[in-house]
Backbone as numpy.savetxt, mean C-alpha at the origin, in Angstrom:
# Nx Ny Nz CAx CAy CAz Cx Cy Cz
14.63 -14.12 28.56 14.61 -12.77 28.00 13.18 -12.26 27.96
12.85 -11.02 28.44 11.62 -10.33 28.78 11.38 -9.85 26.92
10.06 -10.08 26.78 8.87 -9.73 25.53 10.28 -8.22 25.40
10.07 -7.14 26.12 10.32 -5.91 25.96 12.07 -5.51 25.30
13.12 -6.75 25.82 14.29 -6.82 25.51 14.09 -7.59 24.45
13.49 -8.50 24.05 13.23 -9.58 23.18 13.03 -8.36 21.46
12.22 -7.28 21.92 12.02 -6.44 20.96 12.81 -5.60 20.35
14.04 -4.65 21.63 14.79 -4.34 21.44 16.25 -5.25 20.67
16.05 -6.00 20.91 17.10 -7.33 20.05 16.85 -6.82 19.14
15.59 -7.15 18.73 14.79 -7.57 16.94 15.31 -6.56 16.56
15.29 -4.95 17.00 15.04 -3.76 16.40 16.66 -3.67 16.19
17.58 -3.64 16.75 18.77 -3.53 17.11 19.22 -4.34 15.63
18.90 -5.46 15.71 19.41 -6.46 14.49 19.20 -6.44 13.19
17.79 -5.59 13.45 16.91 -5.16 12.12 18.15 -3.87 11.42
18.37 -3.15 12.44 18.91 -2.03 11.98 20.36 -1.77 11.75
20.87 -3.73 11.59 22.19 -3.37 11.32 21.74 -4.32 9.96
21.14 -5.02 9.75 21.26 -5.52 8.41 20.29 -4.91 7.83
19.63 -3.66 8.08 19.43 -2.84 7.03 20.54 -1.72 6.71
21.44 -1.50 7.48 22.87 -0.89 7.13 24.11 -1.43 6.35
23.52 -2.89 6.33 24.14 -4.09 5.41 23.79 -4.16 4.26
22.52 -3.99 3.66 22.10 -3.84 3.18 22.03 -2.67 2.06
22.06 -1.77 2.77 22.47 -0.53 2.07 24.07 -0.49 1.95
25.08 -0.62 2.52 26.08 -0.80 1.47 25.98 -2.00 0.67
25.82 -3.01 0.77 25.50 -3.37 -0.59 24.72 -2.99 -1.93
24.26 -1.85 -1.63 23.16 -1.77 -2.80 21.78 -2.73 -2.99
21.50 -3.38 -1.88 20.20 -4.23 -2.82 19.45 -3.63 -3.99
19.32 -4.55 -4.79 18.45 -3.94 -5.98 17.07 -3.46 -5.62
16.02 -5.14 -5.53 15.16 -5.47 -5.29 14.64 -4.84 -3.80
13.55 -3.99 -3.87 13.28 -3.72 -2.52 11.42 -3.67 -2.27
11.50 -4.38 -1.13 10.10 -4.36 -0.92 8.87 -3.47 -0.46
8.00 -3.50 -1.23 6.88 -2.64 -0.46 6.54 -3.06 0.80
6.80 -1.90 1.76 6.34 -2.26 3.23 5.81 -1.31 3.66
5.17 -1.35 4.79 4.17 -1.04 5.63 5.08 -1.11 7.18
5.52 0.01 7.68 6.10 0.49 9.49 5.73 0.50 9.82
5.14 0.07 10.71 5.19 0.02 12.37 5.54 -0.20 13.53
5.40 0.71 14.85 6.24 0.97 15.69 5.69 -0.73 16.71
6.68 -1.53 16.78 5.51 -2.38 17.60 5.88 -2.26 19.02
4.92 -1.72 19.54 5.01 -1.30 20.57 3.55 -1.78 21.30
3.36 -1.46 22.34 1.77 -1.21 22.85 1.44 -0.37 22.17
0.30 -1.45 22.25 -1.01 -0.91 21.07 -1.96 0.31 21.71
-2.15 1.77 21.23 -2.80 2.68 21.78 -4.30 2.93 21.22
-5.28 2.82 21.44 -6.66 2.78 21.02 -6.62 4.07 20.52
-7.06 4.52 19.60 -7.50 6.09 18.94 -8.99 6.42 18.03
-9.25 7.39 18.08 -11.01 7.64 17.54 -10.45 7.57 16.11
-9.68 7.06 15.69 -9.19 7.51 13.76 -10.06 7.42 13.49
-10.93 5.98 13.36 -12.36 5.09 12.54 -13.28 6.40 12.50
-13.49 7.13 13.02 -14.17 8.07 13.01 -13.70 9.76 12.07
-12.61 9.75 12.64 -11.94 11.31 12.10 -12.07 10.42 10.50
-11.16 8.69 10.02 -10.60 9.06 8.80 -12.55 9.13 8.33
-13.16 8.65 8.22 -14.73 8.10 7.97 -15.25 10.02 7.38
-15.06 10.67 8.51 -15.63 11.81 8.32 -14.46 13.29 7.27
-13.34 12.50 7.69 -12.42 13.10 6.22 -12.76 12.86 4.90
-12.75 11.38 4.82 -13.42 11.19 3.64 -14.61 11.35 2.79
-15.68 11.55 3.87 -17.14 11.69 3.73 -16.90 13.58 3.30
-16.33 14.33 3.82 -16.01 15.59 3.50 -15.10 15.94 2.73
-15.25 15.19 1.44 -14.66 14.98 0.45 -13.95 16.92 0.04
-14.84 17.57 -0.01 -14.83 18.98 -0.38 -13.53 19.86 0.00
-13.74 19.41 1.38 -12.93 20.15 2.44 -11.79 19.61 2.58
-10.97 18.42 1.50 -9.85 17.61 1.82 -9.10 18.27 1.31
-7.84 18.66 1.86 -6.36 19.29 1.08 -5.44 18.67 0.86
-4.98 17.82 -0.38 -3.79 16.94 -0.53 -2.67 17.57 0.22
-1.65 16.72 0.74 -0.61 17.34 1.13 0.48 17.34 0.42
1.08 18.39 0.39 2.25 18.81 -0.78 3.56 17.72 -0.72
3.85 17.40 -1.51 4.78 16.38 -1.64 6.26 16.14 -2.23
7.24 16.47 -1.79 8.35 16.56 -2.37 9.44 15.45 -3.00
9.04 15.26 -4.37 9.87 14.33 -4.47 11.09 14.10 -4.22
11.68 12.49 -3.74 12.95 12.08 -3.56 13.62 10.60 -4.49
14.92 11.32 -4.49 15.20 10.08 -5.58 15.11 8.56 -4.80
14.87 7.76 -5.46 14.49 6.36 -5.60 15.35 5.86 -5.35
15.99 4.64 -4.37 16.99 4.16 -3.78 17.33 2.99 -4.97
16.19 2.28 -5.63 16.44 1.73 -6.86 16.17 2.61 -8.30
17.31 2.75 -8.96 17.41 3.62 -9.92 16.26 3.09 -11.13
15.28 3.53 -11.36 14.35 3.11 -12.83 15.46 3.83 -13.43
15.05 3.43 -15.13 15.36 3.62 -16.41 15.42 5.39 -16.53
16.62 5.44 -16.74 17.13 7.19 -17.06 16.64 8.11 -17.83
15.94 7.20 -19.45 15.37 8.16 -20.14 13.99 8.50 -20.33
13.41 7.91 -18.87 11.63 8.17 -18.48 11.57 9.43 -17.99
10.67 9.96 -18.43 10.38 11.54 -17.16 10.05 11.24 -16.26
10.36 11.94 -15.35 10.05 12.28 -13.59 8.70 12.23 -13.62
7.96 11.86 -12.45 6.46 11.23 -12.62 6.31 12.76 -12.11
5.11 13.16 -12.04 4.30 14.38 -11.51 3.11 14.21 -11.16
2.42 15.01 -10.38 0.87 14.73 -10.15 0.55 16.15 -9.94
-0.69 16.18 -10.50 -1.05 17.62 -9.95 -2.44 17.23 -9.05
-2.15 17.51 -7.52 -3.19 17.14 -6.65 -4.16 17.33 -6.53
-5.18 18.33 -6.65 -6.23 18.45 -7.01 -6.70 19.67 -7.89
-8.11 19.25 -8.61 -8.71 19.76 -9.66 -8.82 21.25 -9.50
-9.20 21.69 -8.39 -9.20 22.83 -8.14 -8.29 24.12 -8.52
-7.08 23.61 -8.82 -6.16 24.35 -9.20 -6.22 24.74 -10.58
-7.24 23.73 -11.46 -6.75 23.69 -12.83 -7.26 21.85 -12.98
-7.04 22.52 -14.73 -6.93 20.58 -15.27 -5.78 19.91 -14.71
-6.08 18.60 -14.21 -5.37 17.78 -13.78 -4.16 17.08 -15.25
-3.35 16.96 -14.95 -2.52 16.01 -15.56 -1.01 15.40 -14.82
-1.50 13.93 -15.27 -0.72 12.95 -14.70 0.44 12.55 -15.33
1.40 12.03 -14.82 2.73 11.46 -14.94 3.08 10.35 -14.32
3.83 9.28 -15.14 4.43 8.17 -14.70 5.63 7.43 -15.10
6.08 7.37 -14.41 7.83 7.11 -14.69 8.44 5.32 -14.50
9.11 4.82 -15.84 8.77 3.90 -16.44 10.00 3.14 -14.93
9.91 1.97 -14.56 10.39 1.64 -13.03 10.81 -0.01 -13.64
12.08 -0.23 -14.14 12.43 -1.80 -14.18 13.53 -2.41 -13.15
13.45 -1.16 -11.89 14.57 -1.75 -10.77 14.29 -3.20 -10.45
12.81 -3.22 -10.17 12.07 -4.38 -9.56 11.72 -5.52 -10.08
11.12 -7.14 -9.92 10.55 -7.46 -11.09 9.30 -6.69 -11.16
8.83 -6.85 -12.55 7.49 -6.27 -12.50 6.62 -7.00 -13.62
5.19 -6.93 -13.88 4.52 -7.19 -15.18 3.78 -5.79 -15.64
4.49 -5.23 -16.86 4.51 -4.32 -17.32 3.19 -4.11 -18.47
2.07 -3.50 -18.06 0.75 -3.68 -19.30 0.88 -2.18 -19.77
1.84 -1.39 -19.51 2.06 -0.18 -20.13 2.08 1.13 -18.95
2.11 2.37 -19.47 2.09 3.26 -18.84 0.53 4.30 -18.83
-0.35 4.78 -17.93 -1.43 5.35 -17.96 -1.42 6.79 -18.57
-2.50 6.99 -19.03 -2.52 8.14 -19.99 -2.57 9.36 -18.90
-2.90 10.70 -19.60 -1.83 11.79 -18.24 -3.68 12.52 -18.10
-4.36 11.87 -18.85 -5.93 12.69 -18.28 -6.34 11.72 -17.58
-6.45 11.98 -16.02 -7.51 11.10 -15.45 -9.30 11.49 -15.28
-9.53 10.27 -14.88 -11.30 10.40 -14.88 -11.54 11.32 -13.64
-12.54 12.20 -13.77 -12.02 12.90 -12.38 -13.96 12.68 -11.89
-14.35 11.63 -12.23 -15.93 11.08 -11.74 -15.71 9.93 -11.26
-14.90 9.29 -11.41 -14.77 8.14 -10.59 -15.32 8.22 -8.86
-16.21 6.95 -8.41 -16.85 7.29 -6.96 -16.26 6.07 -6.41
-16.11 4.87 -6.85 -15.85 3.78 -5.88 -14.95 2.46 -6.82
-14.37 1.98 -6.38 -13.34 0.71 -6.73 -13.85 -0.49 -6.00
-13.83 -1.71 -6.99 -15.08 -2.87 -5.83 -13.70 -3.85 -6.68
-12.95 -4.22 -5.46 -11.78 -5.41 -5.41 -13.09 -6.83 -5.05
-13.35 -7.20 -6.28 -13.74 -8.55 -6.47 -12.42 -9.96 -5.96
-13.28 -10.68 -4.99 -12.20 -11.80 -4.40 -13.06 -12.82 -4.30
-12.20 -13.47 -4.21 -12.75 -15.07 -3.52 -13.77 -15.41 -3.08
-13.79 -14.09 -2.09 -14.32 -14.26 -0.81 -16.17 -13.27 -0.98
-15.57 -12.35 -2.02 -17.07 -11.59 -2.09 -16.51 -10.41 -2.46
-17.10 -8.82 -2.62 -16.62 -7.89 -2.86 -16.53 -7.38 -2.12
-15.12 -6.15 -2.01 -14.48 -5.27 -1.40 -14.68 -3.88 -1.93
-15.83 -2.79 -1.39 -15.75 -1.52 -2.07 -15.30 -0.52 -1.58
-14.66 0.25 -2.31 -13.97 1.37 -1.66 -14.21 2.38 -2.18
-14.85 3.58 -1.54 -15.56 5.17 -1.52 -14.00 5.74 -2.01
-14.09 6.42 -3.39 -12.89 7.13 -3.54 -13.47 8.68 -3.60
-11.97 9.61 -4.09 -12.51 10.60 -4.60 -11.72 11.65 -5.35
-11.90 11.06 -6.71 -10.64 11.92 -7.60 -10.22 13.25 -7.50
-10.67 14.13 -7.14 -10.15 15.59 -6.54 -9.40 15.45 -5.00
-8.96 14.22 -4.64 -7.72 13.93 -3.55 -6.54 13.69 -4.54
-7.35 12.22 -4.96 -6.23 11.88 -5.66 -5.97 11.32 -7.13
-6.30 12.48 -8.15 -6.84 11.86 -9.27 -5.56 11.12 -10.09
-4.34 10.86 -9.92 -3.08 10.42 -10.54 -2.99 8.96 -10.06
-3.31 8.54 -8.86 -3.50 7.27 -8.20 -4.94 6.05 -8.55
-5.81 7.04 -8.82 -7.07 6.81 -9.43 -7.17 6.27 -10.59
-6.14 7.60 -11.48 -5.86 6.93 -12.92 -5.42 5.69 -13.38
-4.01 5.52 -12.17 -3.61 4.45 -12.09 -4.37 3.07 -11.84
-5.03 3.47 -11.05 -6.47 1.90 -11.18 -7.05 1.60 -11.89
-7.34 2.75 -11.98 -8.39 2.40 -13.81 -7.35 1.73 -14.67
-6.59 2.56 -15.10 -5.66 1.97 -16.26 -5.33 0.40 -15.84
-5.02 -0.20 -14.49 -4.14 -1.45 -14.32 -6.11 -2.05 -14.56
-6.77 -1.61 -13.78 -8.66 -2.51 -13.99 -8.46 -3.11 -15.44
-8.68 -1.84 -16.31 -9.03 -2.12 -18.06 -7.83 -3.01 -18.39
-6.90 -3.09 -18.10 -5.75 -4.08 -18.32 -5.88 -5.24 -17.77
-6.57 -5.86 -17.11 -7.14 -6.92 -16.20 -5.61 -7.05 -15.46
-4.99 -6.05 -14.91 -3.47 -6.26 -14.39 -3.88 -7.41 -12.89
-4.95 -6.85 -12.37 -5.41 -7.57 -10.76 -5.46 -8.70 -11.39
-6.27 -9.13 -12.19 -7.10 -10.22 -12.58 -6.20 -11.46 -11.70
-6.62 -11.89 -10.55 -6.14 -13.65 -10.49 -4.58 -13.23 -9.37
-4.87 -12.06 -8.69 -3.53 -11.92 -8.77 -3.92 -12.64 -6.62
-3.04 -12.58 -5.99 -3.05 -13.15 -4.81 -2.52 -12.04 -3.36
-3.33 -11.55 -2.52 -2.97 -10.84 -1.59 -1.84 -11.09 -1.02
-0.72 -10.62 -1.04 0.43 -11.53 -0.40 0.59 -11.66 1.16
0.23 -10.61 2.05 0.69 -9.36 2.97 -0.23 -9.60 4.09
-0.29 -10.18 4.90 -1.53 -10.23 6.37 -0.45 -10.37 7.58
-0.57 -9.39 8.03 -0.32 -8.85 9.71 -1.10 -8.89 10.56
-1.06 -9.02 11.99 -1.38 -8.74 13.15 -0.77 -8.45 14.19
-1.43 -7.36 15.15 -0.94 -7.19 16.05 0.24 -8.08 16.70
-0.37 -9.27 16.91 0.75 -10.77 17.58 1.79 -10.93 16.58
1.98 -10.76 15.28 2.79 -10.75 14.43 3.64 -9.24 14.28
3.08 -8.76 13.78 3.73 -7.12 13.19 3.48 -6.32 13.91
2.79 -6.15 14.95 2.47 -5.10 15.94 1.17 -4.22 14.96
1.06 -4.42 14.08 -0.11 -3.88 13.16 -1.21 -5.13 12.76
-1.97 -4.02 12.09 -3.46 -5.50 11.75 -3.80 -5.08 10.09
-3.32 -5.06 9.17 -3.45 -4.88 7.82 -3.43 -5.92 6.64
-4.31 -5.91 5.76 -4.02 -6.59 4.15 -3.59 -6.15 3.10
-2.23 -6.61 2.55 -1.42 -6.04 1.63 -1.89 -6.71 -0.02
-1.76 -6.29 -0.53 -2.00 -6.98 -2.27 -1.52 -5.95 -2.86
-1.48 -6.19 -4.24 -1.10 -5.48 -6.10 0.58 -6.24 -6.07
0.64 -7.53 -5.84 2.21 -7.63 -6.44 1.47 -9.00 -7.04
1.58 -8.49 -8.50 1.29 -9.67 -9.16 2.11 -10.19 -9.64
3.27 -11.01 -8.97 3.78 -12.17 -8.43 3.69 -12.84 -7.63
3.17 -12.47 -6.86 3.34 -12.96 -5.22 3.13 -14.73 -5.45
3.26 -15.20 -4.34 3.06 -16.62 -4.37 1.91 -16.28 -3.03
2.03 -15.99 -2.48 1.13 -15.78 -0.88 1.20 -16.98 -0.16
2.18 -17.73 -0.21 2.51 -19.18 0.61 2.98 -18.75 2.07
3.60 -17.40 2.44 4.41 -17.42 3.90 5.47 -17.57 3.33
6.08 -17.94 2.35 7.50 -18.82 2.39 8.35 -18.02 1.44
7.77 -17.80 0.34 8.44 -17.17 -1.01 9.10 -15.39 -0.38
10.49 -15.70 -0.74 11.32 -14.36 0.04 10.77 -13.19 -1.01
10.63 -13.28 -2.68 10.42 -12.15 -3.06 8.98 -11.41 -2.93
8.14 -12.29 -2.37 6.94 -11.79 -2.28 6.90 -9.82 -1.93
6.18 -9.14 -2.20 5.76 -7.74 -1.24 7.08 -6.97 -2.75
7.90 -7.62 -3.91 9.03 -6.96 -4.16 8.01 -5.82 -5.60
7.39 -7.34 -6.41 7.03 -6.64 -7.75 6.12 -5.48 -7.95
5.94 -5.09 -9.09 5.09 -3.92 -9.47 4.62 -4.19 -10.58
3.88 -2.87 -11.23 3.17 -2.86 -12.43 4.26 -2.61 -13.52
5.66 -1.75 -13.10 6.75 -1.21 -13.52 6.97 0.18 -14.05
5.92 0.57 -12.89 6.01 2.44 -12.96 5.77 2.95 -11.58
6.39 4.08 -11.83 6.10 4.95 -10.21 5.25 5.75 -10.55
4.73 6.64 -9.40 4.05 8.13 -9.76 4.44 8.83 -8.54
4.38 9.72 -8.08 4.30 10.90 -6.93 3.25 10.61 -5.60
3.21 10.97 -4.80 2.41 10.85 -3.53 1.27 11.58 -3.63
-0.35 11.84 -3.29 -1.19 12.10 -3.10 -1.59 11.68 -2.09
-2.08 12.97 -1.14 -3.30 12.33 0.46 -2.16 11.77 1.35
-0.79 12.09 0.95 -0.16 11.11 2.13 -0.26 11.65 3.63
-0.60 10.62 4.43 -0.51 10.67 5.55 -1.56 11.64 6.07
-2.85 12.01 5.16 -3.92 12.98 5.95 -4.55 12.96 6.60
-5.19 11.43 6.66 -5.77 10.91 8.33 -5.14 9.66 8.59
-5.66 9.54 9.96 -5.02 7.92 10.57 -5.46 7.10 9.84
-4.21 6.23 9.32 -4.78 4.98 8.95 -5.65 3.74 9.48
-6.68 4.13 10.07 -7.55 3.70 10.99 -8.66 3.02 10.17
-9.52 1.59 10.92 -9.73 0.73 10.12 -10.70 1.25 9.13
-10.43 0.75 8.13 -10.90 0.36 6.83 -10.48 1.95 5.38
-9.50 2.39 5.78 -8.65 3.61 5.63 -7.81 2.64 4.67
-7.40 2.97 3.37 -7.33 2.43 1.98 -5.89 3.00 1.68
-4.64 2.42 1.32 -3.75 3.26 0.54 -2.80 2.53 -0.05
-2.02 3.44 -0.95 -0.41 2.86 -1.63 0.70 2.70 -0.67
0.96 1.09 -1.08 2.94 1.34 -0.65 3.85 1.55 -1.56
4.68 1.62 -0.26 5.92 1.82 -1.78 7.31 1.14 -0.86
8.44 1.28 -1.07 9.56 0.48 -0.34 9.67 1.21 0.84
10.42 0.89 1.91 10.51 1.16 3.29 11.26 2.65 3.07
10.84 3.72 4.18 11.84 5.05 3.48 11.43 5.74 2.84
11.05 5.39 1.38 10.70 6.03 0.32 9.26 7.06 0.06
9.86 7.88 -0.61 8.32 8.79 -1.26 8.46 9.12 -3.10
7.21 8.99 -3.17 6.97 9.03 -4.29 7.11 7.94 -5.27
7.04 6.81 -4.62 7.60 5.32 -5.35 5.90 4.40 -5.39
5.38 5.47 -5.72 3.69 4.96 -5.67 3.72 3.51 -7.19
3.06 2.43 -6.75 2.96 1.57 -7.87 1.62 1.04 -8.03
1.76 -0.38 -7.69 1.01 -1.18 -8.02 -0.03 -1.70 -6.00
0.75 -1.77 -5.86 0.83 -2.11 -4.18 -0.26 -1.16 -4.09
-1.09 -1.97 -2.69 -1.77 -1.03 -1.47 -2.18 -1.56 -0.60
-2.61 -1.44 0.49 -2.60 -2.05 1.83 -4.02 -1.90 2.50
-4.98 -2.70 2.99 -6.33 -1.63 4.12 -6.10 -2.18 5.75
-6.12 -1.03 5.73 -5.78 -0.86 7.53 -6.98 -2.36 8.13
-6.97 -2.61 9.19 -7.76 -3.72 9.63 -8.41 -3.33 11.21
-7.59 -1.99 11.43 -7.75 -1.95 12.87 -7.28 -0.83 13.38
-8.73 0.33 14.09 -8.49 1.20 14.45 -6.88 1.67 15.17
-5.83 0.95 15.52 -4.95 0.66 16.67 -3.78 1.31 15.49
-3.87 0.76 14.33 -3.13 1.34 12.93 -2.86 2.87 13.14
-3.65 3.31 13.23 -3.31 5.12 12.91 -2.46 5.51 13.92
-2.01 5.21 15.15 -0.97 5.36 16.07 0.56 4.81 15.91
0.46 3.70 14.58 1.81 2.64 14.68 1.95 3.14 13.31
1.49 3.44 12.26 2.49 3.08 11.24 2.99 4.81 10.94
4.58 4.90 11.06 4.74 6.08 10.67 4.96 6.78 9.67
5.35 6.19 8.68 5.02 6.58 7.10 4.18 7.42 6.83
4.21 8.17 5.64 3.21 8.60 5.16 2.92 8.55 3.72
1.74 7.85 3.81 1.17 6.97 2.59 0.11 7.56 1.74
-0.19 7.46 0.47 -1.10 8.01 -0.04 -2.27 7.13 0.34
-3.36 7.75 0.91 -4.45 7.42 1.52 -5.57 7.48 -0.35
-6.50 6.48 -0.64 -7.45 6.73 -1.76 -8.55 6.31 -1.39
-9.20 6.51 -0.04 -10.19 5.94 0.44 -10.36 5.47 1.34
-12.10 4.96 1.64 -12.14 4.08 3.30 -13.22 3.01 2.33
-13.29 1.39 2.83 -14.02 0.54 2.89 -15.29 0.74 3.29
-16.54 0.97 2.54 -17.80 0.99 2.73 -18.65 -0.23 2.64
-18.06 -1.27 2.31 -18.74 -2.78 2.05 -17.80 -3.55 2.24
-18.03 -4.71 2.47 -17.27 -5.77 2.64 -15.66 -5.81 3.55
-16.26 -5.22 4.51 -15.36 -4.97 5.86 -15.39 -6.35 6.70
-16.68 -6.62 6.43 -16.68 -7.88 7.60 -15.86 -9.72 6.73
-15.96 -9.25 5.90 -15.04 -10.21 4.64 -13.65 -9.85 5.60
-13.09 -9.03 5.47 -11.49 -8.52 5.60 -11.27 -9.52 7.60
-12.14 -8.99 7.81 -12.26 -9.27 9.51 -12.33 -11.18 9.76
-13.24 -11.37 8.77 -13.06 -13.26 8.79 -11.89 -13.68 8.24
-10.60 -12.74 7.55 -9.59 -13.41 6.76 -8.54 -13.36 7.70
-8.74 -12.50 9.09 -7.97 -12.09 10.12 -7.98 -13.31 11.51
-9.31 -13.38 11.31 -9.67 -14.83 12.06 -9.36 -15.98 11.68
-9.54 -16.46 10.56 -8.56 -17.59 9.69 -7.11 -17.72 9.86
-6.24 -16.47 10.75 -5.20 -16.85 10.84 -4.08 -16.39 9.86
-2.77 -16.55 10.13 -2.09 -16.07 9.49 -1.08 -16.83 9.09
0.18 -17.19 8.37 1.25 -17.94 8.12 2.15 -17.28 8.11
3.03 -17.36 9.44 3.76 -16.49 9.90 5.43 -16.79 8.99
6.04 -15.45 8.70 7.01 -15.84 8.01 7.79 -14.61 8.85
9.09 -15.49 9.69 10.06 -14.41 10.59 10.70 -13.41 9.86
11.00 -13.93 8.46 11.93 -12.61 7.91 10.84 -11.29 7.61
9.30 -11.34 7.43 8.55 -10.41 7.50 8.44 -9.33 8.65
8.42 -10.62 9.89 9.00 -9.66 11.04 9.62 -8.76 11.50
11.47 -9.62 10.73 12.34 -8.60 11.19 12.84 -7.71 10.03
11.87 -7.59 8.96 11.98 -6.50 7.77 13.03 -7.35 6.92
13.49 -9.00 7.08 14.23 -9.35 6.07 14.08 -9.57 4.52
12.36 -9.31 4.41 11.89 -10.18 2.92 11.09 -10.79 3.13
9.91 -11.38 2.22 8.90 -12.28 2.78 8.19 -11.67 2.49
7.03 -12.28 3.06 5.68 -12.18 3.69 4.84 -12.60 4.24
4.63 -12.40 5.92 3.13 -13.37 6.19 1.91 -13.19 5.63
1.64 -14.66 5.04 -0.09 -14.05 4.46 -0.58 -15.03 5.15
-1.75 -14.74 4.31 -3.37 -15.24 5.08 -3.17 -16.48 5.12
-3.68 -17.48 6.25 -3.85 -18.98 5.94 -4.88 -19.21 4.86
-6.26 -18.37 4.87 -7.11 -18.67 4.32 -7.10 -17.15 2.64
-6.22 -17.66 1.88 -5.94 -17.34 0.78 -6.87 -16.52 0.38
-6.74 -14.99 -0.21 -7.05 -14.07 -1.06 -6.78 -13.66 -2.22
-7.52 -13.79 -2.64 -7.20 -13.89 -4.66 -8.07 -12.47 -5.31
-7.61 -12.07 -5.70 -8.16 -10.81 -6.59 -8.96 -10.93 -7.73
-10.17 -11.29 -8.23 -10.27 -12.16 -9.17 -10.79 -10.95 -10.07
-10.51 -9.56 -10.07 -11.02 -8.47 -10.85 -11.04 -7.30 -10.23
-10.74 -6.24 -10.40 -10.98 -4.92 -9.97 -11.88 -4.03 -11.07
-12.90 -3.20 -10.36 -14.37 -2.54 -11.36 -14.04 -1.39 -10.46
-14.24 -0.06 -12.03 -13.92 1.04 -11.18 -15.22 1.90 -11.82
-16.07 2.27 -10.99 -17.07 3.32 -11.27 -17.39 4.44 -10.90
């Protein structure tokens, strides 16, 4: 069987036991990350997202329509809201209380966010990870960091989520499910949360092209923003994943950290592949050992 039929199988099979799936109702559903795996198409993103972000001024959130949640949260929470940027007015945030999933719950974030916040430095293992934000994109997602930071919610928690091209047809690092085991092996990995949603911000405004920063949420879904987020690894990203994700930044430091955890290899887990559950992670383990937001 040719690589090219070999794919069409996968996709074919994928897309009946996700129709299986959905009549059953699964509860539990995982944060994922699409992509088309296909040949890989080279694109200038690294550049467009670099200079989107750097032109912080000139960024226009994109309008976002919420849709209901395929796992029902708790009935008597309000509907999350965001108001996208400052410009319009004072910002105020919303978050809607989410126990479809497992989750570890340190509360819900207050509805004023910091709207000075400049950068998020994901302390690891390995060294620090900083990321150039900018609260007039996305000040409801922002909030949300801060609030899970001061909660030490990251603290210790384990990247679950490493793709590559040879694996996923993508090149990305997934983390915020503080459960994860990050072994390759554990099926619920990619499922938990903080145990709240919020609304979409920045989704999908530039290519997710390398070092291009954002939220997941379950396959499908919008507005199921949590705990989860993903950094692109590789210009080749902004052509494959078709989602559209709230983008909160690009990697200004500790890029070449992300790039040695890619070289270390991966622990390939098939049901990640074919969208059954899982997760391949890193051979060479990523641990969160703090998130600092300034």
């Amino acid at each position: 069987m040719s690589g090219d039929d070999r794919q069409s199988q996968l996709a074919q099979e994928h897309k009946e036991r996700q129709a299986k799936r959905a009549a059953e109702q699964t509860k539990g559903k995982r944060n994922t990350v699409i992509g088309a795996v296909a040949a890989l198409v080279l694109v200038g993103g690294g550049i467009f997202a670099a200079t989107a972000f750097a032109n912080k001024d000139d960024a226009q959130p994109a309008a976002e329509a919420p849709v209901t949640p395929s796992a029902s949260p708790t009935e008597d929470a309000a509907s999350p809201s965001a108001t996208p940027t400052a410009k319009a007015g004072p910002v105020s945030c919303s978050y809607k209380r989410d126990t479809s999933v497992p989750n570890k719950f340190v509360g819900l974030p207050g509805k004023k966010p910091n709207m000075k916040i400049k950068t998020l430095t994901v302390v690891t293992n390995h060294g620090n990870v900083v990321i150039d934000v900018d609260p007039q994109v996305t000040p409801c997602t922002l909030n949300s960091w801060e609030f899970l930071a001061k909660k030490g919610f990251y603290n210790n928690t384990k990247c679950h989520r490493l793709v590559t091209p040879e694996t996923a047809g993508l090149s990305l690092l997934q983390c915020g499910d503080p459960l994860a085991k990050a072994d390759g092996v554990n099926p619920t990995d990619g499922i938990a949360t903080a145990g709240y949603t919020y609304l979409d911000e920045n989704a999908g405004a530039v290519p997710y092209s390398k070092g291009v920063v954002f939220m997941t949420q379950p396959d499908g879904a919008e507005g199921q923003n949590n705990s989860q987020f993903a950094i692109s690894l590789s210009d080749e990203n902004g052509s494959l994943i078709q989602n559209a994700y709230t983008e909160i930044g690009m990697v200004s430091k500790g890029m070449e950290i992300l790039d040695q955890i890619v070289k270390d290899g991966v622990i390939v887990n098939k049901d990640d592949i074919t969208g059954d559950g899982g997760s391949s992670a890193p051979k060479n383990p990523v641990i969160i050992k703090r998130v600092l937001v300034k």
